[in-house]
C-alpha positions, 0 to 999 in steps of 0.5 A, spaced: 824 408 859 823 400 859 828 396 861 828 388 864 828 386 871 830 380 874 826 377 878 828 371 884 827 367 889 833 366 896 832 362 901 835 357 907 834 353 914 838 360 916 839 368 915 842 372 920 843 379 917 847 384 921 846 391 924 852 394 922 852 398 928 857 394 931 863 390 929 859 383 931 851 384 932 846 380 936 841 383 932 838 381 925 834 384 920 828 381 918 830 382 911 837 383 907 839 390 905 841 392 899 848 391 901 847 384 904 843 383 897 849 386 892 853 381 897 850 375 894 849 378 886 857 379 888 858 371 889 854 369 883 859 373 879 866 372 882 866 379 885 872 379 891 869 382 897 873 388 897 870 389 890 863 387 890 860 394 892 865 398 888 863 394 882 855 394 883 854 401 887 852 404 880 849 399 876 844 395 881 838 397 884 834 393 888 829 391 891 825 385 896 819 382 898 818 377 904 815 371 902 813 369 909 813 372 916 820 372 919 821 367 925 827 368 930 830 364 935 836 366 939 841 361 938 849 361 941 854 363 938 862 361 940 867 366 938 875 365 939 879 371 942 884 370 936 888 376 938 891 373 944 889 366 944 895 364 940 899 368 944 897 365 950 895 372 954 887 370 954 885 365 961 879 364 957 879 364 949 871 363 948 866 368 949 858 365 947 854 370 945 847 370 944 845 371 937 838 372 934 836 368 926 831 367 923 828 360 921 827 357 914 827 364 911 824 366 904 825 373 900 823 374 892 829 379 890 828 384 884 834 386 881 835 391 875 842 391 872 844 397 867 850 394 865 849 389 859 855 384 860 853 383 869 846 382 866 847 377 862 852 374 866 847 373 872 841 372 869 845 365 865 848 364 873 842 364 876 838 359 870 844 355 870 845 354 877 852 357 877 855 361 881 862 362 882 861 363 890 857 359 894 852 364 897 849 365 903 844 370 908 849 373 912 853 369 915 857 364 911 854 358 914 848 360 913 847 357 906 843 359 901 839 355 896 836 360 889 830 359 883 830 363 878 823 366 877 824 370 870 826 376 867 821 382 866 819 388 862 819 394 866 819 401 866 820 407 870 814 411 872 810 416 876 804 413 879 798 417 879 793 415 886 792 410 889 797 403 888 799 396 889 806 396 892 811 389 892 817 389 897 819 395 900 817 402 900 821 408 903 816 411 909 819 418 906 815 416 900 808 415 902 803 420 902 797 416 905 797 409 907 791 404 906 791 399 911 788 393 909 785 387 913 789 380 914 796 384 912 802 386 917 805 392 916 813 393 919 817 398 918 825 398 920 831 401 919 835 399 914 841 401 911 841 402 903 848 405 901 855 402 903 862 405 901 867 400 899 870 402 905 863 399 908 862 405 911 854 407 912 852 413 907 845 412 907 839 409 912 832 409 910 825 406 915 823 401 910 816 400 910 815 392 909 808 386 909 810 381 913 807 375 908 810 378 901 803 381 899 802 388 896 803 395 900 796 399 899 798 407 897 798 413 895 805 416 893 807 423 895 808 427 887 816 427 885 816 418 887 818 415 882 816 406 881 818 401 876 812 397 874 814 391 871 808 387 866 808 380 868 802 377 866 801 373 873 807 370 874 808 374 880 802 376 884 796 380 882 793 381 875 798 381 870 802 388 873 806 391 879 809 395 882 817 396 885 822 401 889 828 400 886 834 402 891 
């Protein structure tokens, strides 16, 4: 089965990607889950925030690479006690919170679409540099800029041995890890599907490189990766492989 996936780039002076233990998180996560990511494919569409994950739940699959090691600061933040300011029941309507972001940060997103018409939409927003909402990287301060890097032909396949993996990789699917000289490897929690209620349905450990490059493996038997042919234009030689969540 052979398909086109989208390939961009997402970056900004700011990014905070909640934990969604709590209603307001400190927290950030080195890198924006799945649902973050269908946040900001549903801004280039128009897509309400109540409709965004009902809308792309079933048609999008995803998955990112770091371009460069996350650097946080701790900065703070001012909230408003809106339920009793106005009212005038608070003697202290601000509360400063410490919060962590990261500086300057940079992700490639490879994005596949099964529905022709959102595919063709998306890919013309993000060439032309249209989207309907601004997007950001979390928080809706935290503007983000984009570039378009192409779209590639991919198909699904089942690797046999060892393999070169680009962006993130369940830690349930590797079967023996080749660690590698000059490479940072980091693993998190991230949570890969929400309800359109925002209800968390499914965590996985992410395995991740911290610069961007390739995560050398072998996979367990049943893994299943899409290998994208693009002649060099993304890393090395002229294919590669992704998890798509």
């Amino acid at each position: 089965m052979s398909e086109e996936i989208i390939v961009f780039k997402i970056m900004g002076d700011w990014a905070h990607f909640k934990r969604p233990y709590t209603t307001t998180s400190p927290l950030t996560f080195d890198l924006p889950s799945p649902p973050s990511v269908l946040g900001y494919i549903g801004a280039f569409l128009g897509y309400d925030r109540k409709d965004y994950l009902r809308k792309l739940n079933d048609i999008c699959q995803l998955s990112v690479a770091l371009l460069a090691k996350p650097q946080k600061l701790t900065l703070g933040m001012k909230f408003l006690h809106t339920k009793y300011s106005f009212r005038g029941y608070h003697k202290t309507p601000h509360a400063l919170i410490e919060a962590e972001f990261i500086s300057e940060p940079a992700f490639l997103v490879y994005c596949r679409l099964r529905e022709a018409s959102v595919f063709q939409e998306f890919s013309t927003r993000l060439q032309q540099r249209t989207p309907f909402y601004i997007p950001s990287l979390g928080l809706a301060w935290c503007l983000s800029d984009f570039e378009w890097i192409g779209s590639f032909p991919a198909e699904r396949v089942t690797p046999d041995g060892e393999i070169e993996v680009l962006g993130w990789l369940p830690q349930s699917r590797i079967k023996s890890p080749k660690l590698e000289l000059g490479k940072r490897y980091h693993m998190m929690t991230l949570p890969v599907k929400m309800a359109p209620d925002r209800s968390i349905q499914q965590f996985e450990d992410m395995v991740y490189e911290f610069s961007g490059q390739t995560i050398r493996c072998v996979l367990k038997d049943d893994s299943a990766l899409w290998r994208i042919q693009h002649n060099g234009k993304l890393s090395f030689g002229e294919t590669n492989y992704v998890y798509l969540v």
